[in-house]
C-alpha positions as CSV (number, residue, x, y, z in Angstrom):
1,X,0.0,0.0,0.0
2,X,2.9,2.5,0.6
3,X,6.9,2.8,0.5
4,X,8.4,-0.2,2.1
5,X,10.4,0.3,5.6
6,X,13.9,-0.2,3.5
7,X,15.1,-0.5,0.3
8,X,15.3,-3.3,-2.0
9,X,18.5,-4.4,-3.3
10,X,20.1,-3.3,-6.8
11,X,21.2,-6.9,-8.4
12,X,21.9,-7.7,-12.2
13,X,19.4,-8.1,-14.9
14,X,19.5,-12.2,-14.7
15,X,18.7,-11.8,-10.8
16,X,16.1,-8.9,-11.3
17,X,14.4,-11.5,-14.3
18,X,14.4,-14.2,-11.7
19,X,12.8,-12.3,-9.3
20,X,10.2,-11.0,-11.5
21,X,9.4,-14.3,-13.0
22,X,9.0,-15.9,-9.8
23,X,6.3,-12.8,-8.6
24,X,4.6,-13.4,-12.0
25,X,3.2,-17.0,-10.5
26,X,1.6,-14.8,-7.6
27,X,0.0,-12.1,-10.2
28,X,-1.5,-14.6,-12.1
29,X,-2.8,-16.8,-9.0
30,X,-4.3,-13.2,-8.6
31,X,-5.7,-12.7,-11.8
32,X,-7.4,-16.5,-11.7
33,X,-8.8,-15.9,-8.4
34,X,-10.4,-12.6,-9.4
35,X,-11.7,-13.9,-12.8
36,X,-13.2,-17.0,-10.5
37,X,-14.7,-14.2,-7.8
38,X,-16.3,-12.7,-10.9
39,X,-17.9,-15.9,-12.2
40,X,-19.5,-16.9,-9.0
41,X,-20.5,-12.6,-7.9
42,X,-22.6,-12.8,-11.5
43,X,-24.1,-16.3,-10.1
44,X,-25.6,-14.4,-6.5
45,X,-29.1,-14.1,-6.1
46,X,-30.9,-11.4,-7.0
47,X,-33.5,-9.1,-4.8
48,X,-36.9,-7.7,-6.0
49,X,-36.3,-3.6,-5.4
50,X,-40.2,-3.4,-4.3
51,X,-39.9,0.5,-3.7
52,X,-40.8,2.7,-5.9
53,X,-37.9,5.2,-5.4
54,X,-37.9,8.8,-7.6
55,X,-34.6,10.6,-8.1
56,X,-34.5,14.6,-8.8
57,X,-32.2,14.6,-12.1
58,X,-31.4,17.0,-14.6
59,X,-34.1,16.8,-16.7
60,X,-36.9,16.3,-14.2
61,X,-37.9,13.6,-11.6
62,X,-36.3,9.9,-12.5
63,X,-37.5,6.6,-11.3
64,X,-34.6,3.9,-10.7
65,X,-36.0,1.7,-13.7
66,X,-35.7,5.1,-15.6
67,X,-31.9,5.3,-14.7
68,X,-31.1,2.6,-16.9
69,X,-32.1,4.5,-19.6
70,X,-32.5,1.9,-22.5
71,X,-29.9,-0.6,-21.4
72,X,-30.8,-4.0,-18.9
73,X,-28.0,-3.3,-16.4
74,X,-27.4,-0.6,-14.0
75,X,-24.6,0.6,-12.0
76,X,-25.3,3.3,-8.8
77,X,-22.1,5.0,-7.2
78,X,-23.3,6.3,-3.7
79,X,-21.9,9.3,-3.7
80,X,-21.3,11.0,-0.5
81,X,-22.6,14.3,-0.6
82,X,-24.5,15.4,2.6
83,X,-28.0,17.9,1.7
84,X,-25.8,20.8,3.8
85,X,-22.5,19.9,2.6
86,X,-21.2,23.0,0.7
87,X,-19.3,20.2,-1.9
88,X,-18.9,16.6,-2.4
89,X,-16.5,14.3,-1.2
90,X,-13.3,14.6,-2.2
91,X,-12.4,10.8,-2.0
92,X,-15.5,10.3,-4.0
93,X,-14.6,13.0,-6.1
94,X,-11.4,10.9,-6.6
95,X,-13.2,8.0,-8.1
96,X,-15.3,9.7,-10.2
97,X,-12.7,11.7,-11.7
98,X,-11.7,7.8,-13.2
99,X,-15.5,7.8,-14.8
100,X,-16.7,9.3,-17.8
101,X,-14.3,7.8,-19.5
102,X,-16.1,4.8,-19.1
103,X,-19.2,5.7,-20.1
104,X,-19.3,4.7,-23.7
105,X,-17.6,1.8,-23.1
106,X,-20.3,0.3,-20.4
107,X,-22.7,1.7,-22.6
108,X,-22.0,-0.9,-25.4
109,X,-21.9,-3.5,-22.9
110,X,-25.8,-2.8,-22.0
111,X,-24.3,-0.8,-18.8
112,X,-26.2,2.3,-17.7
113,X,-24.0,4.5,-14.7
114,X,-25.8,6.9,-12.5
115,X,-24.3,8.6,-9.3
116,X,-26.9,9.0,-6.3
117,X,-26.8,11.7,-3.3
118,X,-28.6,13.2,-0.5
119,X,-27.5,16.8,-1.5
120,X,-30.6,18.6,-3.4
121,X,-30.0,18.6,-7.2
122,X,-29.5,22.6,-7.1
123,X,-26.0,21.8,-5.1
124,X,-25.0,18.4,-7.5
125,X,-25.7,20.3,-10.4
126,X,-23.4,23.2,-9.4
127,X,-20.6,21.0,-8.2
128,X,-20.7,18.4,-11.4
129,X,-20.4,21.8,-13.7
130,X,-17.2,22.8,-11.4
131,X,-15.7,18.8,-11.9
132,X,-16.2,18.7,-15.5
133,X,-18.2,15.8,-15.2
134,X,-21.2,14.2,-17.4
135,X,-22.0,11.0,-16.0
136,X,-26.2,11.2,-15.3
137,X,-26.3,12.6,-11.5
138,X,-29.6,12.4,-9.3
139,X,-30.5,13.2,-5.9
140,X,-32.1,11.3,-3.4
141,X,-33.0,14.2,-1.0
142,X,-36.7,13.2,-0.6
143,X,-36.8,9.5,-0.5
144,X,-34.7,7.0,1.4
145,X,-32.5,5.4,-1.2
146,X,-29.5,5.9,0.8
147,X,-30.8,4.7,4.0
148,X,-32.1,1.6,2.3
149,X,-28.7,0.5,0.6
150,X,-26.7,1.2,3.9
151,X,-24.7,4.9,2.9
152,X,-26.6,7.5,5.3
153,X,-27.0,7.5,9.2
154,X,-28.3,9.5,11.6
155,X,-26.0,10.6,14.5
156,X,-27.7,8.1,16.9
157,X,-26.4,5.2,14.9
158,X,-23.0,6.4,14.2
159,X,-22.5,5.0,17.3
160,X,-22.8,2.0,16.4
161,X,-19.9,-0.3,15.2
162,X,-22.8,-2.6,13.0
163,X,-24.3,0.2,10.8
164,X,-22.0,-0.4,7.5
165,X,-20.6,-2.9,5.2
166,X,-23.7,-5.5,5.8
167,X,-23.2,-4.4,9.2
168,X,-19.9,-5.6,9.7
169,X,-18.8,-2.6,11.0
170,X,-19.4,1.0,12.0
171,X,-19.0,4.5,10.6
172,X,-17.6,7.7,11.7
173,X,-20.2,10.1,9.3
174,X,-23.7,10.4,8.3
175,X,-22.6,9.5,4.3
176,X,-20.7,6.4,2.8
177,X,-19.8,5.4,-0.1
178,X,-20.7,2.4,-2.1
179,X,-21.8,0.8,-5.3
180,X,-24.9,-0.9,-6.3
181,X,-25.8,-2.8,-8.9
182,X,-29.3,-3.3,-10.4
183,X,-30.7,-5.5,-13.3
184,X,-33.6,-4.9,-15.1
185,X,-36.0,-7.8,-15.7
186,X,-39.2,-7.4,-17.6
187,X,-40.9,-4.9,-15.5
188,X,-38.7,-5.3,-12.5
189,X,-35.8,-4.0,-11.3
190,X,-33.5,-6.6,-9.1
191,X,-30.7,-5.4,-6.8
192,X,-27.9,-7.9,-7.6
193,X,-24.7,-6.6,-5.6
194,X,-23.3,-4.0,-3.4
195,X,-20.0,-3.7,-2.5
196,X,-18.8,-1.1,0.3
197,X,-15.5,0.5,2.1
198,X,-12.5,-0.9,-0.2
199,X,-14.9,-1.9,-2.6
200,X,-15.0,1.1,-4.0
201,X,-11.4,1.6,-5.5
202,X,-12.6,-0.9,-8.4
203,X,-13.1,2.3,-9.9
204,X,-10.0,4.2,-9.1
205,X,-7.6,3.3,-11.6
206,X,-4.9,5.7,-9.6
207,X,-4.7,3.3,-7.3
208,X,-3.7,0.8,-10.0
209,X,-1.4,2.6,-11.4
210,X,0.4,3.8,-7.8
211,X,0.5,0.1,-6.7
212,X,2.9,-0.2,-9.3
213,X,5.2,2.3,-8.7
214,X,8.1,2.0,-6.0
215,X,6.4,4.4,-3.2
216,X,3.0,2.4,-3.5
217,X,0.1,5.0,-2.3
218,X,2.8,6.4,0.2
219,X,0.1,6.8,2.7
220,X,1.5,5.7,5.9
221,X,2.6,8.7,7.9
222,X,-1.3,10.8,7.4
223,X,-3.6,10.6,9.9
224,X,-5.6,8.6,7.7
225,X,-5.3,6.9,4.0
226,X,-7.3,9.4,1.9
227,X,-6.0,12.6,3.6
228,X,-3.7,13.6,0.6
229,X,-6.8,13.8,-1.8
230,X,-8.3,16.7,-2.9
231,X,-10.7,18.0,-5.4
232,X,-8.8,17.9,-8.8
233,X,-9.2,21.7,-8.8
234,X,-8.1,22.4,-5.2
235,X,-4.3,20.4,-5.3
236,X,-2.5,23.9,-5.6
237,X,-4.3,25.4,-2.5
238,X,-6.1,22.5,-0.8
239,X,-8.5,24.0,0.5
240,X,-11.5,22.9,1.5
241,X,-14.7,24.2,1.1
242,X,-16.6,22.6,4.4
243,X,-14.4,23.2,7.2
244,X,-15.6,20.8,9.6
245,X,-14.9,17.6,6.9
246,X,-17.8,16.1,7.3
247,X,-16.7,13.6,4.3
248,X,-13.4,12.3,6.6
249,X,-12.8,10.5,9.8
250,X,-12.3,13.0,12.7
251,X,-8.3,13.7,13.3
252,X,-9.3,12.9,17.0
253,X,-11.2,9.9,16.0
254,X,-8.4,8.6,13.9
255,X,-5.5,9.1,16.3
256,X,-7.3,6.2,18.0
257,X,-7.8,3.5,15.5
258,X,-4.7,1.5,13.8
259,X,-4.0,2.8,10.8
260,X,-6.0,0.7,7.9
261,X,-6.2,0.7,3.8
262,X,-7.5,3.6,1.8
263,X,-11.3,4.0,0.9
264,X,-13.2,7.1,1.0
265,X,-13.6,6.4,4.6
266,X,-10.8,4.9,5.2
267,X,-11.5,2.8,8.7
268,X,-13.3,0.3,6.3
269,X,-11.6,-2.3,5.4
């Protein structure tokens, strides 16, 4: 995850081939045990999504069947993004940075993408102009998506170490993130997956690409994973437009907890 403790050797290039080789039989184990994860996550049940639930887009009020637009499969990136939050998440900002890109490309394999909030659609509208962004964006201010897929809390059960991750642990804010995956089945819509905490760096391909290099993520050291991230418009200044950081662990709160992996709250492993 970050810069090892010391520093690997320098050897010649038959040594540094031998080496490689031999941690090419790991990579692929890897690769076969994700393709094989894969295989059997398509095989899960699915849920009936009995709710009717209608989003505030762009264009007017959405239904969730209406967010797959004219494709069968549907992919929902809980965006954290509190109704009196002055901007989104900058860890979820992060990810989505890695997404329009892939638009086109889900799009011709039957894959629809929508982002979902709390925030009113006044707010997501402003700060998806300010990103750049054009992935479809709806809010969720006046139904209770994100209470039903496990991303919003009230202070009463942040409390609670069971609130998160199919309760298998707690959370130190009111918003999460997450993704959610629906299917579209004759007139139904089925929930198929959700995946939570690290789940969510499938989408960052930063992360890739910094596992690769010598310092890793280079994390250890901040009071928690995600601190270095900003808004892709704020890295010259870092500032932050909601002083209290409602979107991050407490420095307090972290100072207590052994350090763990990155995700957009990063106590979530």
């Amino acid at each position: 995850m970050s810069a090892t403790a010391t520093s690997p050797k320098v050897v010649s290039h038959q040594e540094w081939l031998a080496a490689r080789k031999q941690f090419l039989k790991k990579e692929k184990d890897l690769t076969r045990l994700r393709d094989e994860l894969g295989r059997e996550r398509r095989e899960l049940p699915r849920e009936r999504v009995e709710k009717q639930y209608v989003f505030d887009g762009h264009n007017g009020k959405q239904s969730l069947a209406d967010l797959f637009g004219s494709r069968s499969q549907l992919i929902v990136y809980h965006f954290m993004f509190g109704p009196d939050w002055e901007e989104g998440c900058p860890s979820c900002s992060f990810g989505m940075d890695h997404t329009d890109g892939a638009l086109p490309h889900l799009a011709n394999r039957d894959v629809s993408f929508a982002a979902v909030s709390r925030a009113p659609i006044a707010k997501i509208e402003a700060f998806k102009k300010r990103m750049g962004w054009h992935f479809n964006w709806v809010s969720s201010y006046n139904n209770n998506f994100n209470r039903d897929f496990g991303v919003s809390f009230s202070k009463e059960e942040m409390t609670r170490n069971d609130i998160y991750n199919f309760g298998t642990s707690g959370h130190p804010g009111e918003e999460a993130p997450g993704f959610s995956v629906f299917e579209k089945s004759r007139n139904a819509v089925l929930h198929t997956y959700s995946t939570y905490g690290r789940g969510v760096e499938v989408g960052i391909h930063t992360y890739a690409l910094l596992d690769l290099v010598p310092k890793g993520r280079d994390e250890d050291g901040l009071y928690f994973p995600m601190a270095w991230v900003r808004h892709h418009d704020r890295y010259q200044d870092g500032r932050l437009a909601d002083a209290a950081k409602p979107y991050w662990p407490s420095e307090e709160a972290s100072k207590v907890q052994e350090q763990k992996p990155s995700s957009c709250c990063a106590e979530h492993a």
